[in-house]
N, C-alpha and C positions, 0 to 999 in steps of 0.2 A: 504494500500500500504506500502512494505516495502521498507527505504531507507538506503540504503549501508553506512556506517561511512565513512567519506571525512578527508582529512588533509586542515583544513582550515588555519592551521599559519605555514609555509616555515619553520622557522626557529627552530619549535619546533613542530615537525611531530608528531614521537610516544606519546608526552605529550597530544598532542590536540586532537587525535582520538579518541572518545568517539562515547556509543552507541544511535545514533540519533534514534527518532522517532519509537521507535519498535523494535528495533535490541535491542539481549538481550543477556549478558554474566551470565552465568548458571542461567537465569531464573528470574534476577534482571537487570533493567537499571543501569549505572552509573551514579553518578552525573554531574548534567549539562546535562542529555539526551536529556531534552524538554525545554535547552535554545536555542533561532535563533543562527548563527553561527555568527552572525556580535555582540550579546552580550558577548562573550567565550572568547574573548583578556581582558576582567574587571574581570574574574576569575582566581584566584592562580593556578599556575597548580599543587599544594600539593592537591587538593580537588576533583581533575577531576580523580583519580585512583578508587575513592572509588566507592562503590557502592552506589546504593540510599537507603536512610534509609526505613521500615516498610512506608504505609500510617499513620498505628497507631498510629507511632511516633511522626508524624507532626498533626495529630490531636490529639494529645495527649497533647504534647507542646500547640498549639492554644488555648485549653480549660485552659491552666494553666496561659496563658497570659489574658484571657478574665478574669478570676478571680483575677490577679494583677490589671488589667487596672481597673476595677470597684472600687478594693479597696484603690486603689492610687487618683483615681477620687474623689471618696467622702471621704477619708479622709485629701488630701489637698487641695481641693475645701473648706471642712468644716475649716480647719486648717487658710486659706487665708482667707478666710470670715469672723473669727473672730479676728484676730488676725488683719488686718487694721480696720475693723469696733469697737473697743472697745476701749474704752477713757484710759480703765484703761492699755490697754495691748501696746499702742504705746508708749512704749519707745525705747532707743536706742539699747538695744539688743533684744528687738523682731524686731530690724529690719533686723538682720542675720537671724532669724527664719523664718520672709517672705520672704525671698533670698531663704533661703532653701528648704522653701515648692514650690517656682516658680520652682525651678532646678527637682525637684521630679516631678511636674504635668507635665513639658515638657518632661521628661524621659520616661512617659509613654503616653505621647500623639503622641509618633511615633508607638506605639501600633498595628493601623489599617496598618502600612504598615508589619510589621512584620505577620497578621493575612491573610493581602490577600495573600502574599506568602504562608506561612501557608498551607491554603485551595486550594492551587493551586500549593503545593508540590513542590516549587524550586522560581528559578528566575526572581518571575512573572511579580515582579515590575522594571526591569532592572536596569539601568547602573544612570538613574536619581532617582529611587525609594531610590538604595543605598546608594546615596550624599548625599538625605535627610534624612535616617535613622542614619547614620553614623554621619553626622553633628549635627543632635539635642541629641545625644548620647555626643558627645563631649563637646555640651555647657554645658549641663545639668551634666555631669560625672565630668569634670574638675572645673564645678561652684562648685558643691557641696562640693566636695573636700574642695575648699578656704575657703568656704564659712565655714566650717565646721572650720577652722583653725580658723576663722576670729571670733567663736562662743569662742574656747579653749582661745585665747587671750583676751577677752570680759572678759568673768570668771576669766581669771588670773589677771589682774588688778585691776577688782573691790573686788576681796578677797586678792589680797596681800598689795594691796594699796585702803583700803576702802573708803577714805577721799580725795582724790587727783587722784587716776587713773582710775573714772568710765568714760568711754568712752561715748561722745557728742553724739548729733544726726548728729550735722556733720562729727563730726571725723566716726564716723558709714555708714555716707551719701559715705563718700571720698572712706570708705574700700572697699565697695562693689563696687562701680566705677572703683577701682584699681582691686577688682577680675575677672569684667566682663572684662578689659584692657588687663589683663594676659592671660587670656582664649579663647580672641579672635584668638590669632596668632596660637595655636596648634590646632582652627578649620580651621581658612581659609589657612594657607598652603599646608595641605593634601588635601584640597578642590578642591583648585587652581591647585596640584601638583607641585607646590614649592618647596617646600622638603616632602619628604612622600607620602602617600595619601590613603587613602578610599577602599575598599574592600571587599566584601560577606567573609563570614567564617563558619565554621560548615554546615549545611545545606542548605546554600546559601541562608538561608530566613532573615537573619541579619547579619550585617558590620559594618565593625571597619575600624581604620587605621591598613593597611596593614606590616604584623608582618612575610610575609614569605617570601619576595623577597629577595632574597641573594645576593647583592650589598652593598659595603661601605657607598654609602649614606643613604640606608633604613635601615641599623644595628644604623649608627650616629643618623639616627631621631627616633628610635626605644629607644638607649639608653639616647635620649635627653628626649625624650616625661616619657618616665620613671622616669627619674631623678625629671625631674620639676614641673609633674603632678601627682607624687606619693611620693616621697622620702621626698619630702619637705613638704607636708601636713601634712602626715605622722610623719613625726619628728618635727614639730609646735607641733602639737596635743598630740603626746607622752610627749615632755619636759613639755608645758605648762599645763598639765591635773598631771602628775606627780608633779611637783611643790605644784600647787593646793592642790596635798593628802599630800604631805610635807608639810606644809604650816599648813593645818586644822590639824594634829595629834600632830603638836607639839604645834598649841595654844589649843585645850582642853587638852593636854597634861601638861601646864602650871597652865590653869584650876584647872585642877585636882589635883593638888603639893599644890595650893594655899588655894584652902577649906582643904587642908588637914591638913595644916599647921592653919587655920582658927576655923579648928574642926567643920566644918559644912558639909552638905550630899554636897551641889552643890551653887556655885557663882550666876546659874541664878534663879531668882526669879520666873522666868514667862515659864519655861522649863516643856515642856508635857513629865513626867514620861512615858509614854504609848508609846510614836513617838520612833524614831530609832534616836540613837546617831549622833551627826553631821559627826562624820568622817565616820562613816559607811553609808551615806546618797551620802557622799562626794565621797567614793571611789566609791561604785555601780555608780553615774551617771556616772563617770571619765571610768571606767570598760565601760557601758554601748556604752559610745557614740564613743572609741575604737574600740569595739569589733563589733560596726556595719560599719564602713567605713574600717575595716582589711575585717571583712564578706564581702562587696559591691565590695571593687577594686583589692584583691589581687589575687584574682584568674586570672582575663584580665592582671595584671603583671605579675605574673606567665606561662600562656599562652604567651604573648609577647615574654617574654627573652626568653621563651623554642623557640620559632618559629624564633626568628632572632639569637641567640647565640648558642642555643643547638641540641636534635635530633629531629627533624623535625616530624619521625615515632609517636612520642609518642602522636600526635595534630590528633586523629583521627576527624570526624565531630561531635561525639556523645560528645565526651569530651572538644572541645570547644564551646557547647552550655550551660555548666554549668556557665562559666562566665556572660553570656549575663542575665540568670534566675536568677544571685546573685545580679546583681546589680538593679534589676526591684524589690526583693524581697524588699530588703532595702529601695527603694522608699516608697513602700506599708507600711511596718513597722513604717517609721520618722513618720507621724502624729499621730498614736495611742501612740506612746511613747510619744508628746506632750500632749496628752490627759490622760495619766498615770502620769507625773510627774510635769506637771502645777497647781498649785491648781487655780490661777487667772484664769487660759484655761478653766478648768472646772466649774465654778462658773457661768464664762459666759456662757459657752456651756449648764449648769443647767436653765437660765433665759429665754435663748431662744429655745429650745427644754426640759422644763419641763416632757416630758411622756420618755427620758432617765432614767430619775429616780436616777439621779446622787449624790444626798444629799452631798454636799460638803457643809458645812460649811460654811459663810461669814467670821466670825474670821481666815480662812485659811490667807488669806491677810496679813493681822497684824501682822500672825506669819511667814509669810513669810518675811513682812519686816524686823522682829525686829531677824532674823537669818541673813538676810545678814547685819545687818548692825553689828552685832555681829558676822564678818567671817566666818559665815558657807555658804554653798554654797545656791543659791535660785534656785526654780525649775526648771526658765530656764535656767539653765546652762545646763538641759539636754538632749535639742534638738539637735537631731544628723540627 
């Protein structure tokens, strides 16, 4: 049976006419075809012009989410399980790394709702599927963030001030207290509709806070949410990760003046000829954990300011589903890069899955301690 397109909303007739149930404009549904009509008012009317993407494309996407969700699963499931299980690994800055690996497994534990839409080509899980997609996007998106600040400040104190500014376990306990405190008010406002709030995007199979309503209040929570949940982690991260490379280049840099003036090869006694220099150690993590939270959130900021400040045309559905894959990407990534730059991580991770084949070394340890305590950076500074 064919049904006719209805103007279900008064006040915005030609925006809401779309093609229901069969009715086809050259040969494609538009978006939103085979949502009920009482779902359509929780839709941007930016997305309801468009046409519906390929099947391909949503099975396409699903397939690439099932292989994030698995890789994200077991690599911070494994990350989590060792990193509280390990005597040697509980200290106070592995306790932002388990902050961080919790923000990453909740980011892809909204997974299955993104897959049933998916497999059901649009809006499948409604108006309440999208609160909860949207909301565990938010915990998880803006923890990380702090979380990751909360990591750059950990590093910067315990190498600029080796002897007096290595952060407690409660000063650690308090931080992440204060990040989940911060985080909580840019989920439950949009939640609430308070200020902002929540909305499908791209394909309609995943939602964010809403970046297209053209209203003064939704531009102010647009360039708030920006500001506080990007600008400012962002620039924690940059200062304190740059200081850091400042910092390590001018004490081997000192180093180096002073055997030379000494007439010896090198000051340290116990320095593996073979390992990679501390400042080059230094910058690549500093680089590293940078270039993966620029990779995670700048595209969704990007996206945003285009959608509430600029031209609207440019936010097709195919193009803002790149942001949503970057920041899932990243999740996947953070615990293999614990697993690359931890020697303790891997020592343990060697003891208890031995048919890994991981041959770390036990003296990694030792020369891990006796680097930081000699200002080079230690290998957790480079969970990101």
């Amino acid at each position: 049976m064919i049904v006719p397109a209805h103007n279900w909303t008064i006040g915005v007739a030609e925006a809401r006419v779309v093609d229901y149930m069969g009715v086809h404009d050259g040969g494609l549904h538009k978006l939103a075809w085979n949502v009920p009509k009482e779902e359509l008012i929780h839709i941007p009317e930016h997305w309801l012009k468009y046409p519906e993407p390929e099947a391909s494309m949503h099975f396409l996407l699903g397939l690439v989410y099932i292989a994030f969700f698995f890789m994200s699963i077991l690599g911070n499931g494994v990350v989590l399980w060792i990193f509280s299980t390990a005597k040697s690994l509980r200290t106070a800055s592995n306790m932002f790394v388990v902050n961080l690996a919790i923000c990453d497994f909740v980011m892809m534990l909204k997974s299955p709702i993104f897959l049933y839409n998916t497999f059901y080509r649009g809006f499948a899980t409604g108006f309440t599927g999208c609160q909860i997609f949207a909301l565990m996007g938010s915990f998880s998106g803006i923890g990380a963030g702090m979380t990751n600040a909360c990591i750059a400040y950990d590093r910067y104190t315990t190498i600029t001030r080796p002897f007096d500014g290595k952060v407690t376990r409660t000063k650690a306990l308090i931080m992440i207290l204060f990040v989940w405190l911060y985080t909580i008010p840019w989920c439950i406002m949009p939640l609430l509709e308070v200020w902002g709030k929540f909305a499908p995007e791209g394909f309609l199979t995943t939602c964010t806070f809403d970046y297209l309503t053209n209203t003064f209040d939704n531009h102010l929570f647009v360039g708030a949410i920006f500001f506080c949940s990007y600008c400012i982690p962002m620039s924690m991260i940059i200062f304190f990760y740059s200081q850091i490379v400042s910092k390590v280049f001018s004490h081997e840099k000192a180093l180096r003046e002073q055997a030379k003036k000494m007439n010896v090869e090198s000051l340290r006694s116990n320095q593996n000829q073979q390992s990679q220099s501390a400042e080059l150690r230094i910058a690549k993590a500093a680089i590293t954990i940078c270039f993966l939270f620029v990779a995670s959130w700048t595209p969704y900021a990007a996206v945003a300011l285009i959608g509430a400040f600029g031209n609207q045309a440019v936010l097709t559905p195919g193009v803002t589903m790149i942001p949503a894959c970057c920041c899932k990407l990243v999740a996947c990534i953070d615990p293999y890069v614990y697993a690359i730059s931890h020697p303790r991580f891997r020592i343990e991770l060697q003891k208890r899955m031995p048919w890994l084949a991981i041959q770390e070394k036990e003296q990694t340890e030792t020369a891990s301690t006796s680097t930081e305590q000699s200002a080079a950076p230690p290998a957790a500074a480079v969970p990101t």
